[in-house]
N, C-alpha and C positions, 0 to 999 in steps of 0.2 A: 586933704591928704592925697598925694598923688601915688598911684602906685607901682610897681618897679614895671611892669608890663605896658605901662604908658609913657613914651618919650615925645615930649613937645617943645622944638626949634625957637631957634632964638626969634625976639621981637612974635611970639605968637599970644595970642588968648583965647581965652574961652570964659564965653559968656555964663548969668546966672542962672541957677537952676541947670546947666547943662550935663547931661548925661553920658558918660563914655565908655566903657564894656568893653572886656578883651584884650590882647594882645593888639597895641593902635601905633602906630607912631603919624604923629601930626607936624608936619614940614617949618621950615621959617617962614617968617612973615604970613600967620596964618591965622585968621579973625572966626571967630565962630559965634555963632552968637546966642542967645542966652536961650534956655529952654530947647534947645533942639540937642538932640538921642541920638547917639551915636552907637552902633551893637555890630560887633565884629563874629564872621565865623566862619570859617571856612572858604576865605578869601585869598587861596594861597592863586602867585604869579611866579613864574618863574624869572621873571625881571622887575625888580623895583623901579623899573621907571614904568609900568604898566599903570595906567590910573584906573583906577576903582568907582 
């Protein structure tokens, strides 16, 4: 179940067991791979083009 707080671009995935948390949004073409924990928090930018 994906939840509304999580937006993930076309041609992306994520792998098993993967973990994600938060208000996220994960780009196109974008591979993630399995077991790795993602936890979002207080990561405000005033530019989303700022990478994280």
């Amino acid at each position: 179940m994906i939840p509304p707080s999580l937006v993930i671009g076309d041609n992306s995935g994520v792998g098993v067991n993967a973990i994600i948390r938060g208000p996220t949004t994960i780009g196109s073409n974008v591979m993630i791979g399995p077991e790795c924990i993602i936890y979002t928090r207080n990561h405000r930018n005033d530019s989303r083009y700022t990478y994280v």
